[in-house]
C-alpha positions as CSV (number, residue, x, y, z in Angstrom):
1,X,135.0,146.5,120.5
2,X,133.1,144.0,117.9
3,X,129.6,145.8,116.6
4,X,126.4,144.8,118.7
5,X,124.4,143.5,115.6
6,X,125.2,141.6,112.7
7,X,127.0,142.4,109.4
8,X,123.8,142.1,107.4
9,X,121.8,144.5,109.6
10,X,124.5,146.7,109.9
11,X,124.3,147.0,106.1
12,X,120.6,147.3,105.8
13,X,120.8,150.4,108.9
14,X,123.3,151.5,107.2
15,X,121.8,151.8,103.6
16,X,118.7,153.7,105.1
17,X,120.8,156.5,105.7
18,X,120.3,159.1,103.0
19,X,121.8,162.5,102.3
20,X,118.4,164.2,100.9
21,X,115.7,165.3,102.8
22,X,117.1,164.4,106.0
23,X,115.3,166.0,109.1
24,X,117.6,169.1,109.7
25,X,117.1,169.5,105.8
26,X,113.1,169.2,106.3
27,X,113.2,171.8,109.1
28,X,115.2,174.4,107.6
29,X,113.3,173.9,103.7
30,X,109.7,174.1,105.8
31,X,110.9,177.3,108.0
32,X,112.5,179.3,105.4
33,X,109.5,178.2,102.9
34,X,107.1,179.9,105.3
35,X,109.8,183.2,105.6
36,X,108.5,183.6,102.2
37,X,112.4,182.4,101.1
38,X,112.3,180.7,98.0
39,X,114.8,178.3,96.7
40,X,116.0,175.2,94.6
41,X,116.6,171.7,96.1
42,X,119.8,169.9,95.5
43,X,121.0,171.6,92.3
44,X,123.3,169.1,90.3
45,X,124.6,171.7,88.2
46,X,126.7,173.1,91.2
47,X,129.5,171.9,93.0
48,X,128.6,169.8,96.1
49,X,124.9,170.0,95.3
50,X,124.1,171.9,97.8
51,X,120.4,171.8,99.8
52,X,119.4,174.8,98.9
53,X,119.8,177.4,96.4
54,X,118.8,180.5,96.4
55,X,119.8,181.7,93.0
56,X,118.3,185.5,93.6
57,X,120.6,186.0,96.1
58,X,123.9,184.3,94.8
59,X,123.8,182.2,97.9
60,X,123.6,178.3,99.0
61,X,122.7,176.6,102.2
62,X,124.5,172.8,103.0
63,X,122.8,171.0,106.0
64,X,125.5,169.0,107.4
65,X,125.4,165.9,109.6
66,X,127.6,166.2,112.2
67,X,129.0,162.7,112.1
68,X,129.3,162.6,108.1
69,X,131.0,165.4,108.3
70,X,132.7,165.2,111.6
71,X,132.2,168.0,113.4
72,X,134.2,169.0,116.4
73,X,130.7,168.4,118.3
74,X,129.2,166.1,120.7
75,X,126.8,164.5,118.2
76,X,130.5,163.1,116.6
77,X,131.8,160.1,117.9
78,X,134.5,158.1,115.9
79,X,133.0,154.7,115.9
80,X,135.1,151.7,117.6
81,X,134.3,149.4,114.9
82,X,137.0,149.7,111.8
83,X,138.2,152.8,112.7
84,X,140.6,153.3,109.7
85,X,137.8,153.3,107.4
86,X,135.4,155.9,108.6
87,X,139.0,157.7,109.7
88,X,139.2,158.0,105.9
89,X,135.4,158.3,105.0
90,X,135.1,161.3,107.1
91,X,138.4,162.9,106.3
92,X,137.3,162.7,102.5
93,X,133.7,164.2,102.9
94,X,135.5,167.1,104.4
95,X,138.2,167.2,101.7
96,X,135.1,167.5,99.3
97,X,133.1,169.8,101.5
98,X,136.1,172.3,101.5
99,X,136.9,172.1,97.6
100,X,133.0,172.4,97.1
101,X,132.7,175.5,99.5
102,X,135.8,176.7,97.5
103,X,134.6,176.5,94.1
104,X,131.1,177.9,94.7
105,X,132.8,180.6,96.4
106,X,135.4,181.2,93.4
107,X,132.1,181.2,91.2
108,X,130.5,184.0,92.9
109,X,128.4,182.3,95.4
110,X,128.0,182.8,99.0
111,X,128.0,179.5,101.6
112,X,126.3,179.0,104.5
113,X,126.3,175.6,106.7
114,X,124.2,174.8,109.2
115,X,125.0,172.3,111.4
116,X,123.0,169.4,112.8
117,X,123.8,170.2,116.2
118,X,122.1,173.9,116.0
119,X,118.9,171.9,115.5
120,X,119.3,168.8,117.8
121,X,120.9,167.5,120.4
122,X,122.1,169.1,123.8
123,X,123.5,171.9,122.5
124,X,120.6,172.8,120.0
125,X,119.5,176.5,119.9
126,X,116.1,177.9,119.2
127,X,114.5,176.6,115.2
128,X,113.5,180.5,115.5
129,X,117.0,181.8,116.6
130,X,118.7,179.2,113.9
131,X,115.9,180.6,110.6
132,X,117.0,184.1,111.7
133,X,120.5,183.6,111.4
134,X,120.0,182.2,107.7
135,X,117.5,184.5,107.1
136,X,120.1,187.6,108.5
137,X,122.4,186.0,106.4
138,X,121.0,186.1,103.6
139,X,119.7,189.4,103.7
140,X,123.0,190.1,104.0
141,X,126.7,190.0,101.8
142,X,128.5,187.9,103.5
143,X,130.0,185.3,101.5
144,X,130.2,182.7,104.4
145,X,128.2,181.5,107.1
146,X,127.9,179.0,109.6
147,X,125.8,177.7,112.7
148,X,126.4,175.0,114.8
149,X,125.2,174.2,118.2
150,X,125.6,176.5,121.5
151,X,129.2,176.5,123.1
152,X,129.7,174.5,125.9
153,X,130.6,175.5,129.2
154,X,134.0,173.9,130.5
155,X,133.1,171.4,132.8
């Protein structure tokens, strides 16, 4: 199926698409800032620069797109239009989200992901519910963690 708009405003939506301070980001930084949580924002030093970093407790927090990093959710969709190539775009940012998650956890860090779908979307779950899990977690010791949206029922 061809692409509904044009080549050029494909390119310009498509450029306005950024990886910092996205809205999943913004809601988990303003609702663990108000836990009293402190942390760093996209540390460059670290392997996949992850979102947060909470350097007291050894631990980092990714939030993950759903269809950058295609999750087995509905908020992923593989699009119609040139296939192959976000085929291979996608199975890369998962290649580097696995050896990123691998090194920080060789280094001593814990990971935890949150998923877009736990904060939008049909299958969303409480902001509350989500910033106690992250905030359980990282009370806790476990060295990985991750929410995504509520199961859904076999239809």
């Amino acid at each position: 199926m061809p692409d509904i708009v044009d080549t050029a405003t494909r390119s310009r939506m498509m450029s306005g698409i950024r990886g910092k301070n996205t809205k999943p980001e913004m809601l988990l930084r303003q609702g663990l800032h108000k836990r009293g949580l402190r942390y760093r924002l996209h540390e460059k030093t670290l392997p996949g620069k992850p979102d947060l970093v909470f350097a007291r407790m050894q631990a980092v927090l990714f939030a993950h797109g759903c269809f950058w990093h295609g999750h087995n959710c509905h908020l992923f969709r593989m699009p119609s239009t040139r296939p192959e190539f976000w085929a291979a775009k996608i199975e890369r940012n998962r290649e580097v989200d696995q050896r990123s998650t691998a090194a920080l956890l060789d280094g001593g860090w814990r990971v935890g992901v949150v998923w877009e779908c736990a904060l939008k979307g049909r299958t969303r779950l409480p902001l509350d519910a989500v910033l106690d899990e992250c905030q359980a977690w990282l009370a806790g010791s476990d060295a990985y963690f991750a929410v995504g949206g509520m199961p859904q029922a076999a239809s």
